[in-house]
C-alpha positions as CSV (number, residue, x, y, z in Angstrom):
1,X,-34.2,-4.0,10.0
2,X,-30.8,-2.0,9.6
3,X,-30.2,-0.9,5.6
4,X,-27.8,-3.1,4.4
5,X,-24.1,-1.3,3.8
6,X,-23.7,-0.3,0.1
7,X,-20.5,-1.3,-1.3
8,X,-17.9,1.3,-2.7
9,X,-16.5,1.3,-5.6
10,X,-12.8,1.3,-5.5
11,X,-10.7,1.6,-8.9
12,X,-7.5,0.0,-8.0
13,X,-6.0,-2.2,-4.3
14,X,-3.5,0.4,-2.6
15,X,0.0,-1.0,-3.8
16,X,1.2,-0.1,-0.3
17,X,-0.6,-1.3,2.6
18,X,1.3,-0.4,5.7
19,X,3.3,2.8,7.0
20,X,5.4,2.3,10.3
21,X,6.7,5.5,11.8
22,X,11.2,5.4,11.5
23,X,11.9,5.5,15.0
24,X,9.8,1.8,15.0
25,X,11.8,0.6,12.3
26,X,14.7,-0.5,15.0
27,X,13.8,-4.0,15.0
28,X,12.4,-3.6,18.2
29,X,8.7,-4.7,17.7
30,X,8.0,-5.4,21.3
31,X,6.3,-1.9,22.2
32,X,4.9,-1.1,18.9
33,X,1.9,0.7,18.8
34,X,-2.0,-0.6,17.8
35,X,-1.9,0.7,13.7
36,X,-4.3,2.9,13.1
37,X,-6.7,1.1,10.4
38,X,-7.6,3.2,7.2
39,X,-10.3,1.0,5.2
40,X,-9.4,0.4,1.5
41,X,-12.9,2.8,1.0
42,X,-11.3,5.1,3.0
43,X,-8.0,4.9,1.1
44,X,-10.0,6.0,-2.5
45,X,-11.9,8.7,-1.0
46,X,-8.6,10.0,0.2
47,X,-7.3,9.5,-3.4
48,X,-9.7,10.7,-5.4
49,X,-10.1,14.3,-3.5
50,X,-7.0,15.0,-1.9
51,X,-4.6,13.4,-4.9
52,X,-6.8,13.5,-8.0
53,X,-8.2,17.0,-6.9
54,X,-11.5,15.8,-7.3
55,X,-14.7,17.4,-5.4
56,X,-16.9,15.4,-3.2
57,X,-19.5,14.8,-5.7
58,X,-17.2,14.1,-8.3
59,X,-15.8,11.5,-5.7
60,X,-19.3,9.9,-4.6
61,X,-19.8,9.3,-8.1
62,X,-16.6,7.2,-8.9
63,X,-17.7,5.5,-5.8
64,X,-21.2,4.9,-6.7
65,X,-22.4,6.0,-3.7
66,X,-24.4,9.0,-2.5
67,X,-22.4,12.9,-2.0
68,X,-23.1,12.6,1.9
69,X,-21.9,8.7,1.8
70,X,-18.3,10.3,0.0
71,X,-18.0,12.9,2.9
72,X,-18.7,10.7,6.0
73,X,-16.0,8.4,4.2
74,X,-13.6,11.2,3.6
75,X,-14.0,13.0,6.9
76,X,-13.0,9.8,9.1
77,X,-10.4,8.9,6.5
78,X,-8.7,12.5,7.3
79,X,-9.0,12.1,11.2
80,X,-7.4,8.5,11.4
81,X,-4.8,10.2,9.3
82,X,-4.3,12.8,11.1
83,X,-4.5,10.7,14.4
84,X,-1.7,8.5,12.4
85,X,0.3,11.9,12.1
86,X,0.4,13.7,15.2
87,X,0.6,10.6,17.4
88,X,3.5,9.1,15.5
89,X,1.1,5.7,15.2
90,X,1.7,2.9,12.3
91,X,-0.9,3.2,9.7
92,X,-2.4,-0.2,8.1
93,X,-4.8,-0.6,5.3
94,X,-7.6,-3.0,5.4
95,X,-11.0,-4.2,5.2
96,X,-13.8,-1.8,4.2
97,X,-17.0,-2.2,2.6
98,X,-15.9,-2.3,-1.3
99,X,-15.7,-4.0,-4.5
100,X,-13.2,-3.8,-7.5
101,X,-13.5,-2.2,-10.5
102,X,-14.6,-4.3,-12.7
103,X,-13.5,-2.4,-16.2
104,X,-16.8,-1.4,-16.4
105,X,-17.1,1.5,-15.0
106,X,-17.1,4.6,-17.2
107,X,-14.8,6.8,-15.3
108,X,-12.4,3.9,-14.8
109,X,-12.2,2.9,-18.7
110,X,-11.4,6.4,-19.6
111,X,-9.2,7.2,-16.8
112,X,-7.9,5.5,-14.2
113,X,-7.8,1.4,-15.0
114,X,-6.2,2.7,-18.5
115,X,-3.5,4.8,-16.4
116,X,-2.8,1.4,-15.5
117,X,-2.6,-1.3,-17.7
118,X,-0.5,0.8,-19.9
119,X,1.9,1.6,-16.8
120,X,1.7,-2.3,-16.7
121,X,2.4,-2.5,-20.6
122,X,5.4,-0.3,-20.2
123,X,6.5,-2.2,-16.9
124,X,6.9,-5.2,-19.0
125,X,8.0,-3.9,-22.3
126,X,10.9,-2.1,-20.6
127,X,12.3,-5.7,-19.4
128,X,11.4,-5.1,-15.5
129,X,13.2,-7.7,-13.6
130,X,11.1,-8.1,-10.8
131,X,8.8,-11.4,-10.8
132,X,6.0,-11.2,-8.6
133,X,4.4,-14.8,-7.2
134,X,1.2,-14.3,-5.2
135,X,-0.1,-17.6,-3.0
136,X,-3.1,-18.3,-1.7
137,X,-2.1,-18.6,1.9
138,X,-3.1,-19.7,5.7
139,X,-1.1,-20.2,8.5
140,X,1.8,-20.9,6.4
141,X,0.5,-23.1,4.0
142,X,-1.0,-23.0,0.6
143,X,-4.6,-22.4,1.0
144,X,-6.7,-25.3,-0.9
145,X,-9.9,-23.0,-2.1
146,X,-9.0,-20.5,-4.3
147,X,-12.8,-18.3,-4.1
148,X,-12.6,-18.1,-0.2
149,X,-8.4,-17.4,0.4
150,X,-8.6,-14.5,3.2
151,X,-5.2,-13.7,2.4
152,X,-2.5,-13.7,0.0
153,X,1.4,-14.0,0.5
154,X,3.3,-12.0,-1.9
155,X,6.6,-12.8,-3.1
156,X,8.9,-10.6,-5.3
157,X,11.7,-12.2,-7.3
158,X,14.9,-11.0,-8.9
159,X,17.6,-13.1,-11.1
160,X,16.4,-16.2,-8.9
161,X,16.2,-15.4,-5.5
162,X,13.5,-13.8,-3.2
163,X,14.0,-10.4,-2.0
164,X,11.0,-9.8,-0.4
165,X,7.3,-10.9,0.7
166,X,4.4,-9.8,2.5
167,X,1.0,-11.2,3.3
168,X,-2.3,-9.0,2.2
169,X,-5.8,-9.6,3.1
170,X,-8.6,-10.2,0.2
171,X,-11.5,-8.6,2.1
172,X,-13.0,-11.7,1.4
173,X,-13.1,-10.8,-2.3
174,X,-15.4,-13.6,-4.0
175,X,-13.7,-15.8,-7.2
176,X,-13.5,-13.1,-10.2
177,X,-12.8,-10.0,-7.7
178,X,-9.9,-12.0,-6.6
179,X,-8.6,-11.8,-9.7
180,X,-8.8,-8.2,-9.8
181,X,-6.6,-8.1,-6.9
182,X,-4.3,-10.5,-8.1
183,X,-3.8,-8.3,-10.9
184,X,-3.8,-4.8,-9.0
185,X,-1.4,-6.1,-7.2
186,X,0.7,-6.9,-10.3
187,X,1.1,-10.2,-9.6
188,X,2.4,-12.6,-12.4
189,X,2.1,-15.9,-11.2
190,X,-0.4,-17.5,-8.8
191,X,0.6,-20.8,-6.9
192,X,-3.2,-22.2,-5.0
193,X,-4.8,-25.6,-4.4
194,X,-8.1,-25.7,-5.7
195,X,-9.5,-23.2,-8.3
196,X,-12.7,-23.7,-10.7
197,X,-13.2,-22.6,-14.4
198,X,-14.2,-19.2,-14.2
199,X,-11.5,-17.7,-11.6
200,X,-8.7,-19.8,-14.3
201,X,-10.4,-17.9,-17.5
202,X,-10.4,-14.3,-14.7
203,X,-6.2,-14.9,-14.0
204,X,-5.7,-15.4,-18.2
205,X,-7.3,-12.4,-19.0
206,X,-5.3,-10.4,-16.6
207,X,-2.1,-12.3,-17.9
208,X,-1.0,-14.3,-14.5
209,X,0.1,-17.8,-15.1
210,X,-1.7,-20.4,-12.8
211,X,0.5,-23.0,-10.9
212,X,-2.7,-25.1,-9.4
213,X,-3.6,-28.3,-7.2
214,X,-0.2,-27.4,-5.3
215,X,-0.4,-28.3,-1.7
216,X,2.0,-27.7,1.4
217,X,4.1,-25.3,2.7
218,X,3.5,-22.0,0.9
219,X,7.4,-20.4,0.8
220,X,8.6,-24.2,0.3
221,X,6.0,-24.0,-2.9
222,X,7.7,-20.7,-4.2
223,X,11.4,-22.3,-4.1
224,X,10.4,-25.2,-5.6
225,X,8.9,-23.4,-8.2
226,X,11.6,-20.8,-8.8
227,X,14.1,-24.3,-8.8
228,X,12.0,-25.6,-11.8
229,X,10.8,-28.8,-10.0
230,X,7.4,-27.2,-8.1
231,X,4.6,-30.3,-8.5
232,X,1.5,-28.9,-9.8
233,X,-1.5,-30.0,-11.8
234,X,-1.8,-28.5,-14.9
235,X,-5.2,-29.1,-15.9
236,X,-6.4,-28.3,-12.0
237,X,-10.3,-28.1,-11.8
238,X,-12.9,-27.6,-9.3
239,X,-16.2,-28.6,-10.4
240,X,-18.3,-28.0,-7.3
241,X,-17.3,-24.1,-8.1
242,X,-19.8,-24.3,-10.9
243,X,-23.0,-25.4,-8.4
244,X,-21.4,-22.9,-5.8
245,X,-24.0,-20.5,-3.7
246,X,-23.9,-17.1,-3.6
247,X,-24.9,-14.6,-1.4
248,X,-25.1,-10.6,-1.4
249,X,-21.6,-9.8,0.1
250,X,-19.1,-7.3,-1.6
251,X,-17.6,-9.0,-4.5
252,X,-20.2,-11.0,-5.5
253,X,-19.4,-14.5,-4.0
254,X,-21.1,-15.5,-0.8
255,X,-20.7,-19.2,1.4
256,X,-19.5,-21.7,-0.2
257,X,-21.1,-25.4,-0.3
258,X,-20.1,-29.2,-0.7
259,X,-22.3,-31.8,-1.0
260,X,-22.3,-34.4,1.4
261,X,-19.2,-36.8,1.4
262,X,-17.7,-34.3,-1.7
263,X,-14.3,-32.2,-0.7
264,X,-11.3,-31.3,-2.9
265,X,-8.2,-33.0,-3.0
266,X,-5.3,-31.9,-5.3
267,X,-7.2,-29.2,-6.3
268,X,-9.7,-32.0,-7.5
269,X,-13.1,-32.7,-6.3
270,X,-13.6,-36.0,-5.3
271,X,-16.3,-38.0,-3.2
């Protein structure tokens, strides 16, 4: 029986998540190149060594994993850079075998989760204009279960108006390590369908503002809510989070079960 994978442990979410080469930034997609794929894993090990100056042990321990773990890690990090590099290919960042820091972690209090909630402090205290909304998204539309969103669509706002958005995968991150993405990613404002207890208490202690049991067309959702007349539930539960199952995948959360003839509605469980 194969040794299960052990997960990483990654401070923050990279805040940029793709890097196309200029001369594919012509609008012509048609012959774009495959992306190379640098894991989020990946991502930190390059991080902590090559931009924190940090050694490889020093590295496998912010990472809680073992010294030769860190180097396999870093080694294929550095050759799918420098394949990125010399071949002129896009570069995307995804998946990986990971979880969140939690705030727990010793190094993290003391050094790099402090770094940044007081660069968020000082975002916000200088009177940044930029308004960040993050929904729970598929296919275009808002995503109904908050704990098993693969993806979220992020929009940024100034005086009103969108200016930008992009979509960015969870990892399938389970309920309280969404949050922790949510709030890496600086989000301050969620818009989702169905959400429980625990992942609303995660969001308020991060400071994002919850717009639940919203259903529909997910950039339809974000002008209606910028135009103050979004429809939303504001005391959205989801009890069958609470008698949820969970299995051993990164994150903590595993699959995800209803009783028979239970599903949620307007972010509501009903039978």
């Amino acid at each position: 029986m194969a040794r299960p994978t052990k997960c990483r442990m990654v401070c923050r979410f990279p805040q940029t998540l793709e890097f196309i080469p200029t001369r594919e930034m012509d609008g012509k997609k048609t012959n774009r190149k495959e992306p190379v794929i640098l894991t989020v894993d990946e991502f930190e090990a390059i991080r902590l060594i090559d931009k924190e100056n940090l050694s490889q042990e020093q590295c496998s321990q912010r990472m809680q994993i073992a010294r030769t773990t860190a180097q396999k890690i870093y080694d294929t990090a550095r050759r799918k850079l420098a394949d990125a590099l010399v071949n002129g290919l896009p570069l995307r960042i995804e998946g990986g075998e990971y979880r969140l820091c939690d705030g727990r972690n010793r190094f993290c209090v003391m050094e790099e989760c402090f770094k940044q909630e007081i660069y968020r402090i000082y975002q916000k205290a200088k009177g940044d204009s930029i308004m960040r909304i993050a929904v729970t998204y598929e296919d275009g539309q808002i995503f109904q279960h908050f704990g098993h969103t693969e993806q979220f669509k992020i929009y940024d706002v100034e005086d009103g108006k969108i200016i930008s958005s992009e979509v960015v995968s969870t990892n399938g991150q389970g309920h309280g390590a969404l949050a922790e993405v949510l709030h890496a990613l600086q989000a301050d404002t969620l818009i989702c369908g169905g959400i429980g207890g625990g992942a609303q208490a995660a969001l308020a202690s991060v400071g994002i503002r919850l717009y639940g049991g919203v259903q529909g067309d997910a950039d339809a959702a974000v002008e209606a809510l910028l135009a103050g007349n979004l429809a939303y539930v504001p005391d959205v539960q989801c009890s069958h989070h609470e008698g949820e199952h969970h299995g051993g995948n990164c994150g903590g959360h595993g699959g995800h079960h209803h009783g028979e003839g239970h599903e949620c509605r307007h972010g509501h469980c009903v039978d």
